[in-house]
C-alpha positions as CSV (number, residue, x, y, z in Angstrom):
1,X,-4.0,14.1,-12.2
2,X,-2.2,15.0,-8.9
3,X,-0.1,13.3,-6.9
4,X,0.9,13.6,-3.1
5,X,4.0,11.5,-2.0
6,X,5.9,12.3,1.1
7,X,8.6,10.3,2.7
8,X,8.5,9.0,6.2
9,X,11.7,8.0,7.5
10,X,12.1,5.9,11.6
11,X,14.4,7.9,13.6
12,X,14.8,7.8,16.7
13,X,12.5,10.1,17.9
14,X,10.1,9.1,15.8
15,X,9.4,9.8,12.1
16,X,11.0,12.6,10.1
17,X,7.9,13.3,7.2
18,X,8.8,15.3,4.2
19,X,6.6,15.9,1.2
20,X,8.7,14.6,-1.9
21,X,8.4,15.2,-5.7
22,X,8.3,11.8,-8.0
23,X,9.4,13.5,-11.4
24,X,12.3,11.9,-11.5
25,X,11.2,8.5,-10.5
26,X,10.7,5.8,-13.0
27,X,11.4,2.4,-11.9
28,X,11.3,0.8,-8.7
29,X,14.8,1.3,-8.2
30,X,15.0,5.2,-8.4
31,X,11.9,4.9,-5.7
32,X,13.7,2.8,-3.1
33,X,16.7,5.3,-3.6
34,X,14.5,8.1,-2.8
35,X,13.4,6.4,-0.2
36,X,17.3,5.5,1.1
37,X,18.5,8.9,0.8
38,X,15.9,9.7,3.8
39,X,17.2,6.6,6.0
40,X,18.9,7.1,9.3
41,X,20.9,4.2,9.2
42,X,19.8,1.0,8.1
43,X,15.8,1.9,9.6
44,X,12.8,2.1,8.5
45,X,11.5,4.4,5.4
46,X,8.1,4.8,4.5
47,X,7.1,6.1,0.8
48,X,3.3,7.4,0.9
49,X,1.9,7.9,-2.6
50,X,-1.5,8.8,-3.2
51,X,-3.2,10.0,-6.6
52,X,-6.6,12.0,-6.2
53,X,-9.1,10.0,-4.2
54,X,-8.2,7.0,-6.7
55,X,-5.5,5.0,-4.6
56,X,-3.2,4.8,-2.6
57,X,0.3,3.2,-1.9
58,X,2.9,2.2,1.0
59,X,6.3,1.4,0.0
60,X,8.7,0.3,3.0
61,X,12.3,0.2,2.6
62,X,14.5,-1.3,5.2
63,X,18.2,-0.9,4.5
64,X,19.5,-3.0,1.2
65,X,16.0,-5.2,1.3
66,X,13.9,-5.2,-1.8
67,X,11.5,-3.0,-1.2
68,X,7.3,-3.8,0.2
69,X,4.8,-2.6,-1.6
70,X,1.0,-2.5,-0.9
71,X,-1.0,-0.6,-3.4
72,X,-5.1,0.1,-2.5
73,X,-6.3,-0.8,-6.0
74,X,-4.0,-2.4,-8.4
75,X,-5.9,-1.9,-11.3
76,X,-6.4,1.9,-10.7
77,X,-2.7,2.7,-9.9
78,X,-2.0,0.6,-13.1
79,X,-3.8,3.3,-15.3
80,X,-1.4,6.1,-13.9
81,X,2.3,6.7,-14.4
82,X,3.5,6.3,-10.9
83,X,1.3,3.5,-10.0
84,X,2.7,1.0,-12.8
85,X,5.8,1.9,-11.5
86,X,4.4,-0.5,-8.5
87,X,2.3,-2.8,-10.2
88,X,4.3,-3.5,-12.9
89,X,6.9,-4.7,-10.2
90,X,4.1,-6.3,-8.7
91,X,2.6,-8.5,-11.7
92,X,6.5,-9.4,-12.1
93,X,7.0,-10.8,-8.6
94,X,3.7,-12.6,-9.2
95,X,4.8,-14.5,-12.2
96,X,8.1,-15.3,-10.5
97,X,6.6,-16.8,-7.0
98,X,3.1,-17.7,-5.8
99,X,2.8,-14.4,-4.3
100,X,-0.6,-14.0,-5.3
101,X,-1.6,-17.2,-4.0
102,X,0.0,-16.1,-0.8
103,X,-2.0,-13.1,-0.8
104,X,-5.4,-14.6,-1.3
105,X,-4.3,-17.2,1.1
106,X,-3.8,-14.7,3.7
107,X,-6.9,-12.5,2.9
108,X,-9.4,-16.1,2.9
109,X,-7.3,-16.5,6.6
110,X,-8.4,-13.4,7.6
111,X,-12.1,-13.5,6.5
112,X,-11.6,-16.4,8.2
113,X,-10.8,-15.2,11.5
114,X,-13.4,-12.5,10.7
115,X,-15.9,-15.1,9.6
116,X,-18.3,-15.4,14.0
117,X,-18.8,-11.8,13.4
118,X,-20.1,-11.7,10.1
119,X,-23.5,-12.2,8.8
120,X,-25.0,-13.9,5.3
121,X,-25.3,-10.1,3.6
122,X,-21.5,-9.4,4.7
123,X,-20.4,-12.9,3.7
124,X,-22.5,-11.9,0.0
125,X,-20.6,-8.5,0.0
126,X,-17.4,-10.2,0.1
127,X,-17.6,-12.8,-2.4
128,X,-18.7,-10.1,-4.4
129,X,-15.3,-8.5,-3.3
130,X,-13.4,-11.5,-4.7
131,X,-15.0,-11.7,-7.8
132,X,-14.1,-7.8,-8.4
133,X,-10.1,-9.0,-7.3
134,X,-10.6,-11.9,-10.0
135,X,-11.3,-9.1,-12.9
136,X,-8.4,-7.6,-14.8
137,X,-7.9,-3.8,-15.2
138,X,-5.1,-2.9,-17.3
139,X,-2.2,-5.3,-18.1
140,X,-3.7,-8.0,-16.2
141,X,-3.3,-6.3,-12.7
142,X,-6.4,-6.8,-10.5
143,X,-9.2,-4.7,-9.2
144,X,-8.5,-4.1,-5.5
145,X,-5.8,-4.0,-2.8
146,X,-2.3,-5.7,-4.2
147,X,0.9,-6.3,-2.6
148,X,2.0,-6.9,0.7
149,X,-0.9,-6.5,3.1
150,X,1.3,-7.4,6.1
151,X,4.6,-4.2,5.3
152,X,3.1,-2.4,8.5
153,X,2.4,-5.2,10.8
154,X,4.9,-4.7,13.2
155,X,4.5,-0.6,13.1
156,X,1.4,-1.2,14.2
157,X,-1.0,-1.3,11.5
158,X,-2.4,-5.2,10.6
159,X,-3.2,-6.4,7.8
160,X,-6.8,-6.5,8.2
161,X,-6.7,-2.5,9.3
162,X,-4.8,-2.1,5.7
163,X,-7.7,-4.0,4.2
164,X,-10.0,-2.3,5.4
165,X,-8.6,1.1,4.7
166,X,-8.5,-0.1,1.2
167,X,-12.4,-1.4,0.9
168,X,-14.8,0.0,-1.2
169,X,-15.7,3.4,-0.3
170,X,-12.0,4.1,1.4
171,X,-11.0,7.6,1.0
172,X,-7.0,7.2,-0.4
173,X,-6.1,10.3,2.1
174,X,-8.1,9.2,4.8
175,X,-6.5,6.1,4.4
176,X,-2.7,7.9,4.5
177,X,-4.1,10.0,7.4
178,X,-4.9,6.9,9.5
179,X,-1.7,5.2,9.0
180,X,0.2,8.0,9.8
181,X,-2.1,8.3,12.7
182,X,-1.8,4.9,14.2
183,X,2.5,5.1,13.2
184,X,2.4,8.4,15.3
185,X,2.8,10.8,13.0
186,X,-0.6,11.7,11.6
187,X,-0.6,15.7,12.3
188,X,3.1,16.1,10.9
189,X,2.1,14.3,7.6
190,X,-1.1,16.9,7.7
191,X,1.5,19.9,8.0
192,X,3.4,18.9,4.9
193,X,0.4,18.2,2.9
């Protein structure tokens, strides 16, 4: 299956986008190094991954920090090499913390907040949702959007916006397009894909 990846790193007059080759990535660790290698100074570094129209991922690096990681559907980047690269790390942080708790938490607070403008079929279509997160795909990790929800908050992009790119129906490179788009960089990452 094919892969695009490209690298977006904060400068500042903007973001620097590069496509990027993965074949030598195979933990966590080489990723983030990738994704250092690109930083000007201790900002920002954005690794875009997405495989075929199946999912997508956002991996933010900020200087030393462990790396963020939001992946579009867990159980669908699980089945592929560089996806359980991230939801491998993923399942791992979740049996060290209450990460996943904090993740539904945070998704039942937005449903929340989205919860005047919603009507009964909508409310249905989401419960549905949550019972598709609750089912395993391979190795345990969950159908649906894992990680953290919240990596491109402050760039821009909420968490509900990240969400919703990664619903049922999202287009991966649409998704990557619009996030690039709303970070201010959409027709660069176009020219490099």
């Amino acid at each position: 299956m094919a892969y695009f990846a490209a690298v977006l790193a904060r400068t500042d007059g903007g973001w620097d986008v590069s496509e990027t080759e993965l074949d030598d990535v195979e933990t966590l660790a080489d990723l983030a190094d990738l994704a250092r290698e690109a930083a000007q100074d201790d900002d920002s570094v954005l690794v875009f991954i997405e495989q075929e129209d199946s999912w997508f991922a956002v991996i933010r690096v900020d200087g030393e920090d462990d790396p963020r990681i939001f992946v579009s559907d867990g159980a669908a980047a699980a089945r592929s090499s560089y996806g359980s690269v991230l939801t491998d790390e993923l399942v791992e942080r979740v049996g060290d913390s209450d990460f996943d708790d904090d993740f539904d938490a945070l998704v039942s607070e937005l449903d929340e907040e989205d919860a005047e403008s919603q009507t009964d079929g909508q409310a249905d279509e989401e419960d549905e949702e949550e019972d598709d997160r609750a089912a395993a795909g391979p190795g345990g990790v969950p159908v649906g959007p894992l990680g953290d929800c919240e990596l491109l908050a402050d760039l821009g992009v909420a968490a509900r916006e990240l969400l919703d790119l990664s619903g049922e129906g999202a287009v991966p490179g649409d998704a990557l397009t619009e996030i690039a788009e709303a970070l201010g960089c959409g027709e660069v990452l176009e020219a490099v894909r």
